[in-house]
N, C-alpha and C positions, 0 to 999 in steps of 0.2 A: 418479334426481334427488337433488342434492346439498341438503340442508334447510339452514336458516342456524339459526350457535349464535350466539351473545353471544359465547363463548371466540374467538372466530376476531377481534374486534376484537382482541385481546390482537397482530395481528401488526401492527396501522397502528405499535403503540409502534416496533418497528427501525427500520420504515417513517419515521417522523418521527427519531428520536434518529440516524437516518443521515442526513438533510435538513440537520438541524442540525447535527451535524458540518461534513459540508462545506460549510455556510455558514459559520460561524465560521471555519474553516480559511480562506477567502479572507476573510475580513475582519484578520484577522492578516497574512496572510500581504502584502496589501495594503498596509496600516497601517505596518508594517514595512520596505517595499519604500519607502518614503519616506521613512524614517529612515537618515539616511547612516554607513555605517563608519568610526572612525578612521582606518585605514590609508589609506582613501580609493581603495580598489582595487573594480573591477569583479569580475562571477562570473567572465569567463575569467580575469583575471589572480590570481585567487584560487584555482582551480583549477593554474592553473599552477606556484605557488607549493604545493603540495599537495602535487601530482604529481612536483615535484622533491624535497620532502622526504623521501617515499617511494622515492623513485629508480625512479619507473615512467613508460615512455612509452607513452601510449595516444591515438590522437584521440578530437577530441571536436568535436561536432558540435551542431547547432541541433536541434531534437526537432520545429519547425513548428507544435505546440499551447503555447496554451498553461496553465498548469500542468501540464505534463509533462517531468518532469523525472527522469531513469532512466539504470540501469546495464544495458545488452547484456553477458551474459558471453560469448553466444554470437558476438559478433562484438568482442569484447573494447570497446565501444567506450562513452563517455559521451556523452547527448542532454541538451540543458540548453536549456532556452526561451530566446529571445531577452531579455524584462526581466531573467531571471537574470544572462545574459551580458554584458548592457551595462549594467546598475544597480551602482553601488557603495553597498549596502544590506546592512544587518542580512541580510534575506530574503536575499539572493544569499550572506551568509556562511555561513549556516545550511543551506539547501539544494544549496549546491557541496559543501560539508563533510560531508553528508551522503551524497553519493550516490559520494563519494571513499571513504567509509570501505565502501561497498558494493565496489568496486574491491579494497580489504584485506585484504575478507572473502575475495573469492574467491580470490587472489593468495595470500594464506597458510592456504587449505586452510580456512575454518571450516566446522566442523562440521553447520550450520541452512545454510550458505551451497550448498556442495556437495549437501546433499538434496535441498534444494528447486530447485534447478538439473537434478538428475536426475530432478526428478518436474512439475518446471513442464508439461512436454510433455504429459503425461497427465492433470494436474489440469486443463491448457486444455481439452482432450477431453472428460472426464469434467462439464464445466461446460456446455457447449456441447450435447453428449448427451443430459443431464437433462434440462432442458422439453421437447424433444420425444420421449422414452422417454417420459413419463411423462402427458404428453397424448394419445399412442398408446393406454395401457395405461389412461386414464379413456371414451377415445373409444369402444376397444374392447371396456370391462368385463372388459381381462384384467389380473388381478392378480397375474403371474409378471414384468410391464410394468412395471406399478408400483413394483413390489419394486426391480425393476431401476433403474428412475429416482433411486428413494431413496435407493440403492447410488450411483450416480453422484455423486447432492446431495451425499453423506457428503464424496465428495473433496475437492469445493470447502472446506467447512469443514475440515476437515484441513491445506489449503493458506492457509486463511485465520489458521489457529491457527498453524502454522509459521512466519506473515510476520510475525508479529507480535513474538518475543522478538527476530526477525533484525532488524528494525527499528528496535526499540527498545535494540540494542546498535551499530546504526551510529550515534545517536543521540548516545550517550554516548562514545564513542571519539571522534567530532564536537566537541561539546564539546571533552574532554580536550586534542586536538591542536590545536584553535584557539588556545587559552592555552598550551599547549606552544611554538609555535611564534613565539606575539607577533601573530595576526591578530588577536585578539579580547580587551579585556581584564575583567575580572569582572564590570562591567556590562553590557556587548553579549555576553559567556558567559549572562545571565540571560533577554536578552531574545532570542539566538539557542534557549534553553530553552525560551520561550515556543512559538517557532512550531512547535519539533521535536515538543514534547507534544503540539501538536494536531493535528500530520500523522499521531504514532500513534495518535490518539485514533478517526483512521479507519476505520485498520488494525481498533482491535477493535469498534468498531460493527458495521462490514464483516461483522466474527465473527459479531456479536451476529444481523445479519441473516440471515445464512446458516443461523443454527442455528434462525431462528425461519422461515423457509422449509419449512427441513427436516423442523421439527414439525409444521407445518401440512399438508406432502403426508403425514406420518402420520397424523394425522386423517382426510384423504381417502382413507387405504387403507382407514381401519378402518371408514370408512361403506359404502365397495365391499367389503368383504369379508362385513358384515350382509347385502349385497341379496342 
């Protein structure tokens, strides 16, 4: 029988600072999404405008959710929501720009980019694995289960800390090239700033939650390990 501490409140905080993130993230990203670009250009046409600078041809396709907005290296391909697509907005500058420069990363070999593309496969496993290893191993009071689980947890966070500097470097190359190229100029660079910071702001909540998961089934080993 698992007794209750006080310290285990200590996990609702990820639990809420993850809430809040992706609330505020769609409150920006919203907000934003109604504020029109100079240029006056839509996500695909801004995209395409990207992509030609780059000198890369890739399709790119409608993602069907929305806020999902993603690079496939695996099928080399870009998924971009519908309001991305069809809004000529700040949002649509900042989020095309961003997931173009994920496109960059992988096209010229970066370093975070390549890893975690060969470790994606395993950290999806390794995520998926965890709660039920490690519900086995409380269900069944074996603690060789539990070990195991926690081994699994580890990856997620590992994956979770790797997305994060990757992130936060398409971010700023985003930037960079928006002004480089004349889509964006020093004011719409600030307020595309805006929305980038809080999409990585996710990214390390995301962290923050994982690692306090993580702590918390360490706790629960070391109650099963007393009994």
């Amino acid at each position: 029988m698992i007794i209750y501490k006080p310290i285990y409140l200590l996990l609702l905080v990820p639990a809420f600072l993850g809430w809040f993130a992706q609330w505020r993230m769609k409150q920006i990203y919203y907000y934003y999404l109604q504020v029109p670009n100079k240029v006056k250009k839509n996500g695909m046409e801004i995209v395409q405008d990207l992509l030609s600078f780059y000198q890369f041809n890739i399709p790119v396709l409608v993602s069907g959710k929305k806020l999902l907005n993603y690079y496939n290296p695996k099928n080399q391909t870009l998924y971009l929501c519908k309001n991305i697509i069809k809004s000529s907005s700040i949002t649509s500058l900042g989020i095309v720009a961003h997931e173009v420069e994920h496109v960059v990363q992988e096209k010229q070999g970066f370093k975070l980019m390549s890893l975690r593309n060969k470790m994606a496969g395993i950290f999806a496993m390794m995520s998926q694995l965890s709660p039920v290893v490690f519900v086995w191993g409380v269900y069944f009071r074996n603690t060789l289960l539990i070990y195991i689980g926690l081994f699994l947890l580890f990856g997620t966070i590992i994956f979770a800390l790797l997305s994060l500097p990757l992130e936060l470097n398409a971010s700023q190359r985003a930037l960079n090239t928006l002004r480089k190229i004349g889509l964006a100029d020093q004011k719409e660079s600030e307020m595309v700033n805006i929305i980038l910071k809080h999409a990585a702001l996710t990214y390390f909540i995301g962290a923050i939650q994982s690692i306090g998961i993580f702590l918390f089934i360490y706790l629960i080993l070391t109650l099963v390990i007393k009994k």
